[in-house]
C-alpha positions as CSV (number, residue, x, y, z in Angstrom):
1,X,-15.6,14.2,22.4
2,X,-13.4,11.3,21.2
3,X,-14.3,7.9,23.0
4,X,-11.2,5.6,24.2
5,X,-12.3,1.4,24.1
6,X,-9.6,0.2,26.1
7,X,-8.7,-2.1,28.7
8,X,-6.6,-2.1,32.1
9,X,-3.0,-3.8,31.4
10,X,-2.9,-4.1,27.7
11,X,-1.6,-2.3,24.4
12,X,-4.2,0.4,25.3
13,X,-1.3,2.2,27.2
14,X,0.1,4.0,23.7
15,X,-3.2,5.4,23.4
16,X,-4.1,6.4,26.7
17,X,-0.9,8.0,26.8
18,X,-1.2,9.6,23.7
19,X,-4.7,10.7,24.9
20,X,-3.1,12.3,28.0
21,X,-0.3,13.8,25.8
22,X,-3.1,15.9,24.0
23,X,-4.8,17.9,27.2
24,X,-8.0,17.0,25.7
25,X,-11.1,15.5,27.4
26,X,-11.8,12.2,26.0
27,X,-14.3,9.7,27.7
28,X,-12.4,6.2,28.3
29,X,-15.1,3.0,27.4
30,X,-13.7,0.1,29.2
31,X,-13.5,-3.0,27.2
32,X,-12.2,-5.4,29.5
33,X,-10.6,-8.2,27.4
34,X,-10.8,-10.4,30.5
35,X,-14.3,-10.8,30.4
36,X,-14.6,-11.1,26.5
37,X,-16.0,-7.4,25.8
38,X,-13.6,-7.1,22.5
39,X,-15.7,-9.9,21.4
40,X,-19.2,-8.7,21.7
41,X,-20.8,-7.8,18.3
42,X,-21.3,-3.7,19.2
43,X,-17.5,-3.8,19.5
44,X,-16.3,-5.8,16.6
45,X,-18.2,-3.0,14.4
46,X,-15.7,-0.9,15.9
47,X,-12.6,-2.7,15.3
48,X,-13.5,-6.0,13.9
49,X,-9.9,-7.8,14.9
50,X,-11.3,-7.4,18.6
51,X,-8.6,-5.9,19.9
52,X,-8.1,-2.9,22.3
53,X,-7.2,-0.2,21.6
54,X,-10.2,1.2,19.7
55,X,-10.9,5.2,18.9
56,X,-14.4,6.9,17.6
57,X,-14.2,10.4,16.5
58,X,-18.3,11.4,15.7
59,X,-18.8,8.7,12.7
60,X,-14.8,7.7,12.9
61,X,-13.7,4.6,14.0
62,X,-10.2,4.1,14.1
63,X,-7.9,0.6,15.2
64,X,-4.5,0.0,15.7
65,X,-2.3,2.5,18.4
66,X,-0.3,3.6,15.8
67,X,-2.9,4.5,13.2
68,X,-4.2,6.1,16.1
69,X,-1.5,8.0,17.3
70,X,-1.3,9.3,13.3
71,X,-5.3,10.3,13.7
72,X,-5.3,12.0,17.2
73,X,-2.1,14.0,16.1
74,X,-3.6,15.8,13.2
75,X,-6.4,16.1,15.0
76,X,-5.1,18.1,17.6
77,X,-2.2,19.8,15.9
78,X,-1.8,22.4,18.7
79,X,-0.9,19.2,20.9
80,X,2.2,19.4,18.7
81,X,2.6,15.3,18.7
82,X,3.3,15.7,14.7
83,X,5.5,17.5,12.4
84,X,3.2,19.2,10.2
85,X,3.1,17.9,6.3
86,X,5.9,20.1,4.4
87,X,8.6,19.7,7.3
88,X,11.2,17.3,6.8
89,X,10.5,15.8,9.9
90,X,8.0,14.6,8.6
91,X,9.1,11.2,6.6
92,X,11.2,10.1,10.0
93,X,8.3,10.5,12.2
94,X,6.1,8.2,10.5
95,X,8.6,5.8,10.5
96,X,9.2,5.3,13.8
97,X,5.8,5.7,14.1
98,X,5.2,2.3,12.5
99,X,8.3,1.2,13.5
100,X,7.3,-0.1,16.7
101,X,4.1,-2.0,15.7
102,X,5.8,-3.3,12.2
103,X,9.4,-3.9,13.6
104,X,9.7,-3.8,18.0
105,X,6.4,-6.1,18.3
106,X,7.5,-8.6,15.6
107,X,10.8,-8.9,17.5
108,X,9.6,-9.2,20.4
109,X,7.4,-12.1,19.6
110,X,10.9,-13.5,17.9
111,X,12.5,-13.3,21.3
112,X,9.7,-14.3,23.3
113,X,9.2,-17.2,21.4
114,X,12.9,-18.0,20.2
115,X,11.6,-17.8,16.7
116,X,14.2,-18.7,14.0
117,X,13.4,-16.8,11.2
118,X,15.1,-15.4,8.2
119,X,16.1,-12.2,7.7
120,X,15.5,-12.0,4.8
121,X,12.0,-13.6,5.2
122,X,10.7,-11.3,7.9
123,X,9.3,-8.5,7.4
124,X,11.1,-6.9,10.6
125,X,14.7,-8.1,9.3
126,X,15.2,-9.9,12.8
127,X,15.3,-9.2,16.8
128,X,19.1,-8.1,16.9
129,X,19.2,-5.6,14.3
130,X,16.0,-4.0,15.3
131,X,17.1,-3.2,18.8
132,X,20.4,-1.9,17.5
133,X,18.4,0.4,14.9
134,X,16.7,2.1,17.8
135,X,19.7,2.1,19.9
136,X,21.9,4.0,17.7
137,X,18.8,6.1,16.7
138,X,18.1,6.9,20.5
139,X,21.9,8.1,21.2
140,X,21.0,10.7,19.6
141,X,17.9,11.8,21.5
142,X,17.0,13.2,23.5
143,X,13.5,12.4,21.4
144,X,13.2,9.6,18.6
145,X,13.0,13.1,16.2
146,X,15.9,14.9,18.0
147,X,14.9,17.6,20.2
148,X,10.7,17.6,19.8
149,X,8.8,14.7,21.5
150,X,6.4,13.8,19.4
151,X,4.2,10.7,18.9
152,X,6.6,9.0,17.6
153,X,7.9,8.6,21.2
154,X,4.8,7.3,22.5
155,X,4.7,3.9,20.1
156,X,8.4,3.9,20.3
157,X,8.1,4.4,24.2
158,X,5.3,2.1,25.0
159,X,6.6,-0.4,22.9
160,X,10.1,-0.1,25.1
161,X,8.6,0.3,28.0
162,X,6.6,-2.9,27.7
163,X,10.0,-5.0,26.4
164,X,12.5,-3.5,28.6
165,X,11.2,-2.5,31.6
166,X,8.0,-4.2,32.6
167,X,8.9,-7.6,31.1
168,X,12.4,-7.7,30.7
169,X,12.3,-9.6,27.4
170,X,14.8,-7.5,25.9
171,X,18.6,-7.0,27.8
172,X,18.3,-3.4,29.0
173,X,21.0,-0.7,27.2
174,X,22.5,2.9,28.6
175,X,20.3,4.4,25.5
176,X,17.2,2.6,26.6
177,X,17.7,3.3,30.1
178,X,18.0,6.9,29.8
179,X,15.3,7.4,27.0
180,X,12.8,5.1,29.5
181,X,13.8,7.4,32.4
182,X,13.0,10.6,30.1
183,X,9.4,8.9,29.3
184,X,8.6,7.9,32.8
185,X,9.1,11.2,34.1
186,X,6.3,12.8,31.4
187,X,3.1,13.6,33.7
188,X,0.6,12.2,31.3
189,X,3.1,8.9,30.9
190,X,2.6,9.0,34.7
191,X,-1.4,9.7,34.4
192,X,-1.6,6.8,31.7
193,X,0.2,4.2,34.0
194,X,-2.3,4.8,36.9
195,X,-5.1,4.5,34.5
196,X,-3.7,1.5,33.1
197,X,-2.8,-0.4,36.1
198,X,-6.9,-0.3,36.6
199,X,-6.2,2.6,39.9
């Protein structure tokens, strides 16, 4: 059984999310960052940056939510959170999948901090131009992908859901809104959030 390190209010909600997407058991290790857990030398063999969230498969240890959104997908590929290799899906899904850690956090810590940076400099281009990538690319919806929810939609979602609706730090948008209201309404989105909020 795969082994969740996470802990309550934090970036662990993609994977606990993802973990609920799946219909799998998996046992959730609490890491509680408020204490200092992600620092203790048992965990930092798991994910050395001390950060939650944290996956071990058996002998696999895997960091960062996207990388392991990518894992648990092809893991469970009956969970249908991928587009298998071959389909021309494919190449859009992992971009958005590392969209949101490699563009949407990076902008966020632009606004948050009312960074001036370079466009051409950053590796994320800048704040503006991010949010109106996945604006025009959520229009489309009602998934990141089109019609299949995928997990994708659970960096892409989390990683909203974090900017636009709990904090606020980015101005809310009709795409948004509706794409938000479509994630909210997923039961294991719901499942996650209690889990996350600590209840």
């Amino acid at each position: 059984m795969m082994q969740l390190y996470w802990s309550p209010r934090s970036r662990s909600f993609t994977a606990l999310w993802l973990m609920e997407e799946t219909g799998k058991p998996y046992e959730r290790v609490l890491t509680d960052i408020s204490t200092g857990a992600q620092k203790r030398v048992e965990y930092l063999a798991i994910n050395p940056m001390g950060k939650v969230p944290a996956l071990k498969d058996g002998d696999t240890a895997v960091a960062e939510s996207a990388a392991i959104c990518a894992y648990v997908a092809e893991r469970y590929p009956d969970a249908r959170l991928a587009p298998p290799v071959g389909d021309p899906l494919r190449g859009k899904y992992l971009q958005w999948l590392f969209f949101a850690p490699g563009c949407i956090e990076p902008a966020m810590v632009q606004i948050a901090t009312k960074l001036e940076m370079n466009p051409v400099a950053a590796g994320w281009g800048d704040a503006q131009r991010v949010f109106d990538v996945v604006d025009a690319a959520l229009e489309k919806g009602p998934w990141i992908l089109g019609d299949n929810f995928s997990a994708a939609d659970i960096a892409i979602g989390s990683a909203l859901n974090f900017s636009v609706r709990l904090f606020k730090m980015v101005p809310s948008r009709p795409s948004f809104d509706a794409y938000l209201a479509r994630c909210v309404a997923r039961p294991a989105f719901q499942r996650a959030e209690k889990i996350a909020a600590g209840s």
